[in-house]
N, C-alpha and C positions, 0 to 999 in steps of 0.2 A: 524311418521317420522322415525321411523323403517323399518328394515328388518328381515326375519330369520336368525339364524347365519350360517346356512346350505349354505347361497347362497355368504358369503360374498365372495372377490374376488380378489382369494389366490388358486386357481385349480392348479392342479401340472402342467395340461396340456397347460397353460398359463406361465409356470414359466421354464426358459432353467435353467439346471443343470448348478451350479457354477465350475469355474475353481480348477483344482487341487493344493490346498496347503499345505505347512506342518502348518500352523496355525488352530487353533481350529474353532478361526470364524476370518472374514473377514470385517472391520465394516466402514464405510462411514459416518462420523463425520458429519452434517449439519446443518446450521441455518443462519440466518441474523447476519449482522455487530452487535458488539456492545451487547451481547445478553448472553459473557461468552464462546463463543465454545473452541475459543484456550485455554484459562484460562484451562477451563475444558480436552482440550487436552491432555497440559502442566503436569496437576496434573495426569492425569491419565499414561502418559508415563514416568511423573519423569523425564522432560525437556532432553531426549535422542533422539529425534526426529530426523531424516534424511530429507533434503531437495532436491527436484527433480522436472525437467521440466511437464509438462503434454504433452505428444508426440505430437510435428504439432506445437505447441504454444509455447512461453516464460512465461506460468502462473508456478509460482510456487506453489505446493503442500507440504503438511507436514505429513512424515509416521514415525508411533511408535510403540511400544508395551508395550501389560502389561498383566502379568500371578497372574491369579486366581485360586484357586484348582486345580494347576497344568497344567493350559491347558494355553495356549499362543494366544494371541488376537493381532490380527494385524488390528492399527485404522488409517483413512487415514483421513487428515483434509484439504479440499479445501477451494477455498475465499470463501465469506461470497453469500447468496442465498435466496432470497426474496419468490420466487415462481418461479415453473416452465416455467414461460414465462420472459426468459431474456432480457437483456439490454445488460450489458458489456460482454466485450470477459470473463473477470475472472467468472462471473455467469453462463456464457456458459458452462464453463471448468467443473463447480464444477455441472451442469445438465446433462452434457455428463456423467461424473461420477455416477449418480446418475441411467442412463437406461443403464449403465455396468451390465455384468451378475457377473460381478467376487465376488460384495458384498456379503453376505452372509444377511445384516443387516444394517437398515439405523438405525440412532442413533439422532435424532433432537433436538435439546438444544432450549427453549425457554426462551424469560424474561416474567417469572408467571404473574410480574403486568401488561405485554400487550398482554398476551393470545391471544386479540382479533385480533392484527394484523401480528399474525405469523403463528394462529392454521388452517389457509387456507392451507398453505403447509403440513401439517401433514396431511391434508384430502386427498389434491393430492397425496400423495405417496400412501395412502390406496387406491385411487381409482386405483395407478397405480400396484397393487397386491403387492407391496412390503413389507417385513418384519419390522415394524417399532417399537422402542423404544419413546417414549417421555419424555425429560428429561424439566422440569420448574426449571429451574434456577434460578437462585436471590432472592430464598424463604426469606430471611432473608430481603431483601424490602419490599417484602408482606405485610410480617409479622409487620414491620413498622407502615406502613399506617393502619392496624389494618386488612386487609383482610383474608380471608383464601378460599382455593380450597379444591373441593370436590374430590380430586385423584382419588379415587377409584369407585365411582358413575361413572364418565366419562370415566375410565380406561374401566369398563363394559360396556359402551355404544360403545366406539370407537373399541373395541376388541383388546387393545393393552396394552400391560405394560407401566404404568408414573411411573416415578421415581421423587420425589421432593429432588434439589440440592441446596447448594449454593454455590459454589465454590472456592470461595476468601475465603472461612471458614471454607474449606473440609469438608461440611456436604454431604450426602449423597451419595460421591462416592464411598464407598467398598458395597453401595447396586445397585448403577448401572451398578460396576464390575459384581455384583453377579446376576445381573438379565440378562447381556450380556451373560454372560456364560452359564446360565439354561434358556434361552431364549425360545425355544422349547417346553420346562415341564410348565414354566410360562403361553405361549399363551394358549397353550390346555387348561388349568385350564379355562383360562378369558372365553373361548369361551364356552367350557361346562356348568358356571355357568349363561352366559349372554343368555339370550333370546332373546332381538332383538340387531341388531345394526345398527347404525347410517351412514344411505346410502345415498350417493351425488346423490339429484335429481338437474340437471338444469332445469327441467321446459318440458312439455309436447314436446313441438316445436322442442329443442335441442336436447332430449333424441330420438326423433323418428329418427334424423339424426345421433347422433351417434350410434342408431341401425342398418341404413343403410351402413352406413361407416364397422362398423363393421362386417355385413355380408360378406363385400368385402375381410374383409384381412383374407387371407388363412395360409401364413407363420407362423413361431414361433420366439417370439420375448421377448426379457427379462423386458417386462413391459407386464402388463394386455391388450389385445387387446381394451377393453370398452376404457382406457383412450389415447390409440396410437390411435381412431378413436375421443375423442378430441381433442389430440394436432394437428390431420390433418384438422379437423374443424377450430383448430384455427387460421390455417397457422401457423406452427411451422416448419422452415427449416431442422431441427436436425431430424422431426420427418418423414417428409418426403425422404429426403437423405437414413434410416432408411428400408422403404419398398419399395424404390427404388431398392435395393438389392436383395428382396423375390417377390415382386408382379409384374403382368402386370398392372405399374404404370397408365399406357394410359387410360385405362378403368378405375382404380382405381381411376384416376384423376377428369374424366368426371362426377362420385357420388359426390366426394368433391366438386365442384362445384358446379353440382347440389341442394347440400343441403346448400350451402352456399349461394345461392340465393334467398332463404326463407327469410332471413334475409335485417332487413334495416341499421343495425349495426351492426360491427365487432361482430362475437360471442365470440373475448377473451376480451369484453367486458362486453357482459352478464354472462360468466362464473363467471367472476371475483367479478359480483356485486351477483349472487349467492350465492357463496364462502365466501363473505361479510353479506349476513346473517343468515350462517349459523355460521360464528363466533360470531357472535352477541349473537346468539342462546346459543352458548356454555357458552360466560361469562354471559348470564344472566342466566341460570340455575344452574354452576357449579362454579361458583364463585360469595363473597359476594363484587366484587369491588366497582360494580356501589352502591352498599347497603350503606357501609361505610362513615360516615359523617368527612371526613380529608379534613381540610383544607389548599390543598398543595399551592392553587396559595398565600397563606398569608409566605409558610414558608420559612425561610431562604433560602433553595436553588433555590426554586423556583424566590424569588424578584432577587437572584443574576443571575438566569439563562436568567434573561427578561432584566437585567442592561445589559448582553455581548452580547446579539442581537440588543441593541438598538440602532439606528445607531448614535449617539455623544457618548453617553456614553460607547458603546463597543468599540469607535474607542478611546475613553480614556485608557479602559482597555488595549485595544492592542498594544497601545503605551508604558505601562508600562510593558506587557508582554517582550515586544522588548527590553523596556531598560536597566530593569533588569535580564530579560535572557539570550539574544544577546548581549549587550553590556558591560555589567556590567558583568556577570558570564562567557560568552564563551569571549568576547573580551578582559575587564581587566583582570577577575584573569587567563583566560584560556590563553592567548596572549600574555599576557603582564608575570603577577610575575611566573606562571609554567613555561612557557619557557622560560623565563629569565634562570628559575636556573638550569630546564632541560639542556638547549643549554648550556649554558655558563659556568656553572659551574660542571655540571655532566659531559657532554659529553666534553664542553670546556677543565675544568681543570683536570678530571681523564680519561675516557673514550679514548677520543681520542689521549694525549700524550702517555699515556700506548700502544694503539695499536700500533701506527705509530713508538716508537723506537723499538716492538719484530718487525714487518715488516722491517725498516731498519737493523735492524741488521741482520736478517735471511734470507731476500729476494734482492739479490744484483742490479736487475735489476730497473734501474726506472721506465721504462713503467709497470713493475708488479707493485712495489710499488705504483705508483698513482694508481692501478684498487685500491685498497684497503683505502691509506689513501691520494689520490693525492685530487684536489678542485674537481672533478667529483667523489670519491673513493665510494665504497661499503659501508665503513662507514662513513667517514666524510662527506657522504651525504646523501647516502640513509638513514644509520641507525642515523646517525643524525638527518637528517628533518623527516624521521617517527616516532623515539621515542623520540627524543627531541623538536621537532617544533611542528607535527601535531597532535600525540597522546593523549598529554592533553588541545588541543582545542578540536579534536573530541570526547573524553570523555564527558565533560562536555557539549559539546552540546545533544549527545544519555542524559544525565542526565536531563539536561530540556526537551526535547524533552518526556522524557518517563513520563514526570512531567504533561504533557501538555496531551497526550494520556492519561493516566491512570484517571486524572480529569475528561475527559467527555467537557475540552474546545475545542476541534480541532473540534467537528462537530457544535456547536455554532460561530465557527470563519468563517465555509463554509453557514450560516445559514449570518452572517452577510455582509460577502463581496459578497453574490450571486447577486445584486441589480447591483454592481459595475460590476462586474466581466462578467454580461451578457451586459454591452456597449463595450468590446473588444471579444465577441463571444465567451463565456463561462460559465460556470455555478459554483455554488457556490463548488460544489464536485473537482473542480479545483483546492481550494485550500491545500489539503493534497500535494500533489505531489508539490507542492513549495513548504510548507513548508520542507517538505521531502529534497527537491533539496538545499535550506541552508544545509542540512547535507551533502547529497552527490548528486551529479546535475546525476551518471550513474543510482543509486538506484531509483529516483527520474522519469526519461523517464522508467523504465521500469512498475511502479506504474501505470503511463498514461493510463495503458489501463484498468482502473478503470473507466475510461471515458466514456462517452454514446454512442457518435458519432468519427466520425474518423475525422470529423472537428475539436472537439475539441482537439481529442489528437494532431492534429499536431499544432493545436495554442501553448497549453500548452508548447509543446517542442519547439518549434520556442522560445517562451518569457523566458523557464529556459536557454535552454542553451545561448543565446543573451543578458539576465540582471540578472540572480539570480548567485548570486556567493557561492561555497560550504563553510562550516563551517569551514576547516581550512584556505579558501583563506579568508573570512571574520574578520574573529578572525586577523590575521595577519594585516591585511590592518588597522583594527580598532587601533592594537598595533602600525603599522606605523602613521598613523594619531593622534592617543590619545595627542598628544603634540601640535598640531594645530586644536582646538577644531572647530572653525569655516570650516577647511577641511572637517571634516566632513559631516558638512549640506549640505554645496557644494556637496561633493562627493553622498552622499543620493539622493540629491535633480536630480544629472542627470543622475541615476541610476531608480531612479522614472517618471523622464520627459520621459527616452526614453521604458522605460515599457510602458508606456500608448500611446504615439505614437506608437511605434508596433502592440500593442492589437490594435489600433483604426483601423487602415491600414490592418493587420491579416485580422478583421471582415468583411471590408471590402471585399478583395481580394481572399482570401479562401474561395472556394468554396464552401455550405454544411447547414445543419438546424442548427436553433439555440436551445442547445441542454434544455432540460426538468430537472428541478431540484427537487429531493426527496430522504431525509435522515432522518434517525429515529435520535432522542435527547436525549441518553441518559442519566437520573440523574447524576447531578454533585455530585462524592464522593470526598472523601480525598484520595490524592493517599498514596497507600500502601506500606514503604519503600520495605518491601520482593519483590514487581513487579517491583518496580524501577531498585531495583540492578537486577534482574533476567534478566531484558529487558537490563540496561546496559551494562552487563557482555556477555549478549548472542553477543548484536551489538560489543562489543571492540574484542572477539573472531574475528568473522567473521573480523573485521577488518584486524586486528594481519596476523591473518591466507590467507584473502586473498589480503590486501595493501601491506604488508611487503614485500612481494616477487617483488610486480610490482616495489616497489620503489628500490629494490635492481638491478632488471633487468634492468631500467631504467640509473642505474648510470652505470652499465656497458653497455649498450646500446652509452649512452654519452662520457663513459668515449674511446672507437670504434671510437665512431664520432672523436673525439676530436682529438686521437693520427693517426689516418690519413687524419687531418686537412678540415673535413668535418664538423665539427662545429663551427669551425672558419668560415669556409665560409659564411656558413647560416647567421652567427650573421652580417658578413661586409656585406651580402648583405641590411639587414633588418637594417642598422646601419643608411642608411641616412633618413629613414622615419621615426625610432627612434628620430634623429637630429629632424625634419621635429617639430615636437611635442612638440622641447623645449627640450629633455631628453637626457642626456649624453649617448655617445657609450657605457659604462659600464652597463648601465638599459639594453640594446640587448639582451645579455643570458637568462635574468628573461622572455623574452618573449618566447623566444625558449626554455626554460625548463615549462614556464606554459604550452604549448600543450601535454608536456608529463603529466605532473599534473599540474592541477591550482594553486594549493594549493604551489608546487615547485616554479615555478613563483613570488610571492608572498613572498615567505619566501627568494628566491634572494634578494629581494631590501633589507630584513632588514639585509642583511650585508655591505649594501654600504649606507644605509640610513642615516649616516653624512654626506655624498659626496652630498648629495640634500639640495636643500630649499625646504619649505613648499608648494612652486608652485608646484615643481619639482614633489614630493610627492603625490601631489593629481592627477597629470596628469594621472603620471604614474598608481595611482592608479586605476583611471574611465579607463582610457585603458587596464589593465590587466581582470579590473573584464566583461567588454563589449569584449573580446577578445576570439579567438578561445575556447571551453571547450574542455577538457583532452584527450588524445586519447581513454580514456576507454569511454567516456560518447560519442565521436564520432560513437565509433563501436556500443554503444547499439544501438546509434538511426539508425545508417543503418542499425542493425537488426529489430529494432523498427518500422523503418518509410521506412526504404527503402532508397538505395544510393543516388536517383536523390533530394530526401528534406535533407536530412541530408548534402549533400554536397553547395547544396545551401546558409542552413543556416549557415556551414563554410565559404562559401565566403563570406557572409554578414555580421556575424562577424567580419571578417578583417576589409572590409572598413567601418565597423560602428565602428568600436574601437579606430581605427586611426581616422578617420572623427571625432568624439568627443573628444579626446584627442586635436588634433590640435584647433577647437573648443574651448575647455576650455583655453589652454594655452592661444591663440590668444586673450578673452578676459581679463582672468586676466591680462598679463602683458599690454594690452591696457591702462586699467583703473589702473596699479603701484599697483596691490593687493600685497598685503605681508602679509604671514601664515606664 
């Protein structure tokens, strides 16, 4: 099952000279979800990271650095990466990265306890000549369950350097520094010591066709020609596009075919089941896993991990997730007692009389005066409803939310609504991006293309921005409501109704397959306060840094409209549909400020929310949250989705907001409800 090491396949004349940098090396971070890569990122850059588009796309990448004996290491960390045959745009991004010449060094982070279904990508990359590190991560699992890996055995087999990590526990990183850096010195050792090494045969049938392939491609190209005459085998677009560039594709074409008609099934089927036992291969030689007598399906985490997939008993737990996360943390104490003494009494009784008499008295004009402290001002608005209203809802929701990440529930919660979720044309992996879109609905559409199919992303964004409402419009709603408990269920309840009519009609109506669901599970830990606060502190920055401004441009934006009675207008026009609903002319504003933020909208009524009854209250509520989404969450999805759906789903917004508002009024006061 060996080869010479003379042959393995790493020829300089297969390999294009890296780009000019001033960094020592150049390093390409990879691995699947869930597995430690960022964790491992994060430690190794000292949470300095830079964020940046991937050019052509909206995927976001994360670049950093970190200096070892001197010399400066530049690591790039793309989304997460199964294997070289993609699904999502974000896998794409992070494989297109990967047949860049600019790398110097791929860096693979695996989780040790599942070797078996990641070490297929670490083959690929050897086959595809590229320079590889293998790091096993989560050693301190392993170690758990009583296993251990033979590092060094396999290090010699595979011709490459392992490094065993555990991340969360800073074990092993100042030698995967150090092995990055003497990388070079490192490999030559493995290879001179190693005798044979461990060569990807697909099988006589396949191998003779990527010989043929291979003899075809003439060009030079920054992956090993043997595996650019698989991925054309396997119908791979990225790879084709590729030697489209170098070759007379025409004729190149007519061999791919040819060879690919040998075949009675896909050959990135065969490859794949290959690649399958050849990891087999590895954890039964070089690991004691399968050896080990642990009884995990008996142990605590395990009985808890089969309680939240179970479908009564998860849909208990996730009831209680909701109501003591969502309701009880982000809506009482975030909604309700923070901003209470945020608003009222920080910004109410110190904050904003302090501003508004230095502006009276230094600034004689009123129209200046209101930009600053008028009902639309700079601060009695914006920095009012961002650091007084929204701030400490969206806090505490990044705090559960990073509670919920870091545990190891959110892929058990996509595990349990996938049943559901595939009768409105979806899949279980749908549900991060809601849950996401409770925090922020713009964040939330640009996640979507986590998604498999492009059916599904436009469902997904159809049903967030149409019924999921963001964390601080929720929190809010929940503090207006909280005194009309039964409002609430109502309000849930046709928030819920018209979710699932959407999906049902979506499914229908949209075009497209239904898409395929697969996610790795991994072990439920105790989250770790240090990742909490890191993750919350990281999300409240970005907030800070990037809400703060919209909401200040926004009130001077308003505060424009207003003083050349362009805002007035808008509100008298929208006044009698308002009426139409049951809801005084005064509720008008909250509707024309939620487009600019939802969350604004929202936090309007709770300055007029005596002037209402509980009918009043809840109307208005189901109609703000089913109502236009924010103009930021607008623009992503027309860069998302494109003008012609993104505008549609604005207009169907409108009369699905209004249409149920009038709806709800029209019955309660039918039937004399009183909240």
């Amino acid at each position: 099952m060996g080869k010479d090491t003379n042959s393995k396949i790493n020829s300089e004349d297969e390999k294009s000279s890296n780009k000019e940098s001033s960094y020592y090396k150049n390093v390409l971070l990879i691995g699947s979800p869930n597995v430690g890569k960022s964790l491992t990122f994060n430690k190794l850059t000292g949470m300095t990271a830079m964020v940046s588009n991937y050019p052509g796309t909206t995927v976001d990448i994360d670049e950093g650095n970190f200096t070892y004996e001197d010399k400066t290491v530049h690591i790039t960390d793309p989304p997460g990466l199964y294997d070289l045959n993609t699904i999502t745009e974000e896998e794409r991004v992070a494989k297109l990265l990967v047949l860049d010449e600019q790398f110097d060094l791929m860096v693979h982070v695996v989780d040790a306890k599942n070797i078996e279904k990641s070490i297929d990508l670490t083959l690929q990359l050897i086959d595809a000549g590229k320079e590889v590190i293998l790091v096993l991560n989560m050693m301190d699992e392993l170690e758990k369950i009583g296993a251990s890996i033979d590092a060094e055995s396999l290090s010699h087999e595979l011709g490459i350097p392992i490094v065993l990590t555990a991340a969360a526990e800073n074990r092993g990183l100042d030698e995967l520094k150090h092995t990055i850096v003497n990388y070079d010195s490192i490999e030559n050792q493995l290879l001179s010591e190693s005798k044979t090494l461990l060569d990807v045969d697909y099988g006589r049938s396949i191998e003779i066709a990527i010989s043929e392939i291979k003899n075809n491609i003439t060009g030079s190209y920054p992956i090993s020609k043997r595996y650019l005459a698989v991925s054309l085998l396997e119908g791979d677009e990225d790879s084709e596009n590729l030697v489209k560039e170098k070759e007379d594709y025409e004729v190149l074409a007519k061999v791919i075919d040819a060879q690919k008609a040998k075949f009675d099934q896909p050959v990135k089927y065969l490859t794949k089941l290959r690649l399958a036992d050849y990891a087999k291969y590895i954890k039964l030689n070089y690991t004691t896993i399968d050896s080990v007598n642990v009884q995990e399906n008996d142990s605590l985490g395990e009985k808890l991990s089969r309680i939240m997939i179970h479908p009564i008993y998860g849909l208990i737990i996730l009831a209680c997730v909701l109501y003591f996360g969502l309701y009880l943390i982000v809506g009482v104490l975030g909604a309700g007692i923070l901003v209470d003494f945020l608003e009222n009494t920080i910004f109410g009784q110190y904050i904003n009389p302090a501003v508004t008499a230095v502006v009276v008295q230094y600034i004689p004009w009123v129209p200046i005066q209101n930009l600053f402290v008028g009902e639309y001002g700079i601060v009695t608005l914006g920095l009012t409803y961002g650091f007084g209203i929204i701030l400490p809802i969206v806090s505490l929701f990044f705090i559960v939310f990073s509670i919920l990440e870091d545990s190891g529930y959110l892929p058990r919660l996509a595990l349990l609504v996938d049943n559901g979720f595939k009768k409105i044309g979806l899949s279980g992996r749908s549900v991060i991006p809601f849950v996401l879109a409770v925090g922020c609905g713009s964040m939330a559409t640009m996640v979507t293309r986590t998604l498999e199919t492009r059916r599904e992303r436009n469902i997904a964004t159809m049903l967030m921005a149409l019924t999921i409402p963001c964390s601080a419009q929720l929190g809010v709603i929940m503090a207006l409501l909280s005194q009309h408990q039964n409002a609430i269920w109502i309000w849930l309840l046709v928030i819920l109704f018209n979710f699932v009519v959407i999906g049902f009609l979506a499914k229908r109506f949209v075009p497209g397959a239904q898409p395929s669901f697969f996610m790795e599970l991994p072990p439920l830990r105790w989250p770790k306060l240090s990742h909490i606060a890191k993750k919350t502190w990281t999300r409240l920055v970005m907030y800070i840094k990037e809400l703060i401004p919209i909401f200040i441009l926004i009130s001077v934006i308003i505060w424009a409209l207003d003083l050349c009675g362009i805002f007035q207008w808008i509100i008298a026009c929208i006044s009698p549909v308002v009426n139409a609903i049951g809801l005084p002319t005064s509720t008008s504003s909250s509707f024309v400020l939620g487009f600019f933020r939802r969350d604004f909208g929202a936090a309007g009524l709770m300055t007029i929310q005596n002037q209402l009854t509980g009918v009043q209250l809840l109307v208005a509520s189901v109609t703000l949250t089913l109502f236009l989404p924010c103009v930021a969450q607008l623009m992503i999805m027309i860069k998302e989705r494109g003008v012609k759906l993104a505008g549609l789903i604005a207009v169907m917004s409108i009369v699905l907001a209004f249409t149920m508002g009038f709806i709800v009024n029209f019955i309660l006061t039918s039937l004399n409800v009183v909240l």
